[in-house]
C-alpha beads as a LAMMPS data file, in Angstrom:
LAMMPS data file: protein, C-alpha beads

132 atoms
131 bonds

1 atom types
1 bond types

-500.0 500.0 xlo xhi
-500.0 500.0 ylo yhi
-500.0 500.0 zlo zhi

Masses

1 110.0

Atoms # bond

1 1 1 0.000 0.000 0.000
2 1 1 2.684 2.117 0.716
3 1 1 4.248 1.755 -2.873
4 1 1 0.936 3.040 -4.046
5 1 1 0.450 6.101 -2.545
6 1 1 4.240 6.933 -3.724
7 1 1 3.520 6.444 -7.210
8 1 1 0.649 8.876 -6.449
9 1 1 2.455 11.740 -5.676
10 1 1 5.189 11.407 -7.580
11 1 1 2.587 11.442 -10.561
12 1 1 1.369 14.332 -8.996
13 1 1 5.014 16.075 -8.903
14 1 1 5.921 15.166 -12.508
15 1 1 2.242 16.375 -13.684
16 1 1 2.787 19.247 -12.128
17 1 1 6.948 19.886 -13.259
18 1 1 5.403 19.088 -16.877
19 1 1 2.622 21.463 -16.333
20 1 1 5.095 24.304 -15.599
21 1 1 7.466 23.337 -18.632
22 1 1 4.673 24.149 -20.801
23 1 1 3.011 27.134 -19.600
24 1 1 6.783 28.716 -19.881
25 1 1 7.118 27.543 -23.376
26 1 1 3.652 28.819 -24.246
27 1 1 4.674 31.766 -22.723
28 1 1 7.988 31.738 -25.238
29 1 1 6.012 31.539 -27.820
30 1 1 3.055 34.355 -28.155
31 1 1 6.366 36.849 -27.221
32 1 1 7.644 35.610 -30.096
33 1 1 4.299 35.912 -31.898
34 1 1 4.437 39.344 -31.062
35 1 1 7.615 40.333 -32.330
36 1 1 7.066 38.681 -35.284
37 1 1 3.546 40.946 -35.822
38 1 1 5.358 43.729 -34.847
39 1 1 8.048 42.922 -37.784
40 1 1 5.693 42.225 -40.247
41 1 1 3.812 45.255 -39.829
42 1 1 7.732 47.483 -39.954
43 1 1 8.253 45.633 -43.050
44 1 1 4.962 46.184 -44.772
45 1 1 5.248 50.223 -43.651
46 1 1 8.392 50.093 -44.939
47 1 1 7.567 48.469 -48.949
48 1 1 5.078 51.307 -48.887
49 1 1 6.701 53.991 -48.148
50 1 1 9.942 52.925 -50.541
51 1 1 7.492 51.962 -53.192
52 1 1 5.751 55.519 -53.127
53 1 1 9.009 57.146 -53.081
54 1 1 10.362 54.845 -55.987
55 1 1 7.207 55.661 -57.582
56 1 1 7.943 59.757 -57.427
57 1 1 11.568 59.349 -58.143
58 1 1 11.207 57.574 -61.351
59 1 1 8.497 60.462 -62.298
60 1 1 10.692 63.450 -60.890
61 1 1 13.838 61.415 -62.842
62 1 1 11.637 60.563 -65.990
63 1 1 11.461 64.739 -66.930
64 1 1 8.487 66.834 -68.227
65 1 1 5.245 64.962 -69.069
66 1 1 5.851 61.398 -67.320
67 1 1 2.947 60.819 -65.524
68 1 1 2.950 56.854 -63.504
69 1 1 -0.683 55.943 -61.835
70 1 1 -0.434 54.317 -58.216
71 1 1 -2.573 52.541 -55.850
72 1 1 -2.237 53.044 -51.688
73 1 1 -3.002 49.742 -49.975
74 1 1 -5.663 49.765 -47.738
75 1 1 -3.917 48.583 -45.114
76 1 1 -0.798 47.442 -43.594
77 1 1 -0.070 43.550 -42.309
78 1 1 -3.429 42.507 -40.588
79 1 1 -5.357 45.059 -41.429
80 1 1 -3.286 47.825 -39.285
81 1 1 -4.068 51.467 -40.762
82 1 1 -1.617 54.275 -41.872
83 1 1 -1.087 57.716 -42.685
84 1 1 1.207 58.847 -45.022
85 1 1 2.824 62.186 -45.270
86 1 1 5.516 63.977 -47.689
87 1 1 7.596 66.756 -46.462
88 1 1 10.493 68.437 -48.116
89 1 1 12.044 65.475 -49.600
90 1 1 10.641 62.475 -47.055
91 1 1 7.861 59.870 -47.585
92 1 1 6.463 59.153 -44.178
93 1 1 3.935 55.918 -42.887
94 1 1 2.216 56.328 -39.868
95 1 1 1.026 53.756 -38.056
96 1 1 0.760 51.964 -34.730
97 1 1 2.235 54.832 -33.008
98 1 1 5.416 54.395 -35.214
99 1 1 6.894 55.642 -38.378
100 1 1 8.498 54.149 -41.550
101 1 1 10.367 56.582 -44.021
102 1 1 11.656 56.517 -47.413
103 1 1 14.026 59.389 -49.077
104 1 1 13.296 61.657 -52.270
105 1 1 15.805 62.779 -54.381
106 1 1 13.600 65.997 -54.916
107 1 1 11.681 68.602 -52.776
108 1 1 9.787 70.060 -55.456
109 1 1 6.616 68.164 -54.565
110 1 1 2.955 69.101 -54.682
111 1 1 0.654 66.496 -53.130
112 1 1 -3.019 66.571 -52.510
113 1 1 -3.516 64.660 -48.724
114 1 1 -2.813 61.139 -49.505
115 1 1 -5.121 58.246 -48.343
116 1 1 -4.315 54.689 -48.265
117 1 1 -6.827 52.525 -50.768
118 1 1 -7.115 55.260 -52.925
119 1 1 -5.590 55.539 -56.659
120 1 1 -3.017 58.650 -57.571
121 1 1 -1.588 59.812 -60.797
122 1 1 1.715 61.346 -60.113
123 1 1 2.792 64.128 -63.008
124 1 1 6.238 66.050 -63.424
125 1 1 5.202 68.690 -65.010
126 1 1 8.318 71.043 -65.850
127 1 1 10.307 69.611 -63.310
128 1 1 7.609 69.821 -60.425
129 1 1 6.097 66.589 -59.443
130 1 1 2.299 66.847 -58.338
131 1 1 0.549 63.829 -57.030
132 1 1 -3.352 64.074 -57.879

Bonds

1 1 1 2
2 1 2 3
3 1 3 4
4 1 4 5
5 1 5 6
6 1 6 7
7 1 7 8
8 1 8 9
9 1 9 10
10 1 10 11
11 1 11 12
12 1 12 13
13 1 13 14
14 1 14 15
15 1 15 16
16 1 16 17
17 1 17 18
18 1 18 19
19 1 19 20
20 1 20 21
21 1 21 22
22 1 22 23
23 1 23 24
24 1 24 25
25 1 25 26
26 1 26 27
27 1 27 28
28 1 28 29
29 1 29 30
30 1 30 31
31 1 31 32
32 1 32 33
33 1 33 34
34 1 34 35
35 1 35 36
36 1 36 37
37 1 37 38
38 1 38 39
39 1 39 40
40 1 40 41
41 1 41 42
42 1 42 43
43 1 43 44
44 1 44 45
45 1 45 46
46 1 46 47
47 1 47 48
48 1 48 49
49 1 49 50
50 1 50 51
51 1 51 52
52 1 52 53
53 1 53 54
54 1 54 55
55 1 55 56
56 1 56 57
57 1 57 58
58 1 58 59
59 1 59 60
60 1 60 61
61 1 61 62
62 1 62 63
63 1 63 64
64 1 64 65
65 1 65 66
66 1 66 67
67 1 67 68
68 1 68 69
69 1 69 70
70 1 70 71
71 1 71 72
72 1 72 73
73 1 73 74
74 1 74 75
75 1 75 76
76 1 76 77
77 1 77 78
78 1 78 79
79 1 79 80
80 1 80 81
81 1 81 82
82 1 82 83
83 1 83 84
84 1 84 85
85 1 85 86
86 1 86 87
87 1 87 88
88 1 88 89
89 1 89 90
90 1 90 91
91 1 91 92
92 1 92 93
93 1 93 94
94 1 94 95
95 1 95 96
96 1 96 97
97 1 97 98
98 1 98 99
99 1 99 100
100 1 100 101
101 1 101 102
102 1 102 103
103 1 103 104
104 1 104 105
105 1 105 106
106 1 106 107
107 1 107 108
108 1 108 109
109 1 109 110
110 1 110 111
111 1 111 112
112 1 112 113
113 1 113 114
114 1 114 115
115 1 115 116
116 1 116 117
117 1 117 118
118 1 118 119
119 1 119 120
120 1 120 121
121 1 121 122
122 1 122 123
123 1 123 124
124 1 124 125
125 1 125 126
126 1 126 127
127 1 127 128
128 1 128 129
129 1 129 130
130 1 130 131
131 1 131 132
């Protein structure tokens, strides 16, 4: 009987050691998941504000009468919203309480306020680049 009631707790110990072992790798893990969100979401900021300011470089390089249509996602990574600004020679997503840039090679920008999931046409038009 004695052998019994051993095996018993010792069950009961090793349950509870296992128990533990998992709760701290489940902890591990949605950190990680976290990050990784977190990541995605710099990443995708950061392809749309590079893209736009490809986008306007090519034009502002292309000279007088290039014109290139573009189209704001709606959103970033799961469906995270963003602002974007221009100023001077800086493309700027907002989002999350944090900011991805991308560089211009020109100042000489006149932008209506951009929206994301909306369509723009961006013009050079004698060496100023308008986005409309």
């Amino acid at each position: 009987m004695k052998n019994k009631g051993q095996s018993a707790t010792e069950l009961m110990i090793l349950i509870g050691v296992l128990l533990i072992v998992c709760v701290a790798v489940l902890s591990q893990s949605l950190g990680r998941e976290s990050i990784t969100l977190n990541y995605r979401q710099e990443l995708s900021a950061k392809d749309i504000a590079s893209s736009l300011a490809f986008s306007i470089n090519q034009i502002a390089l292309s000279g007088s009468n290039s014109a290139k249509d573009i189209f704001l996602p709606s959103s970033i990574t799961d469906n995270t919203p963003y602002t974007i600004s221009i100023s001077k020679n800086i493309v700027s997503i907002t989002y999350s309480n944090r900011q991805a840039q991308s560089s211009l090679i020109t100042s000489n920008i006149t932008s209506v306020p951009l929206a994301s999931g909306n369509k723009y046409t961006i013009k050079n038009i004698n060496g100023m680049v308008q986005i409309a």
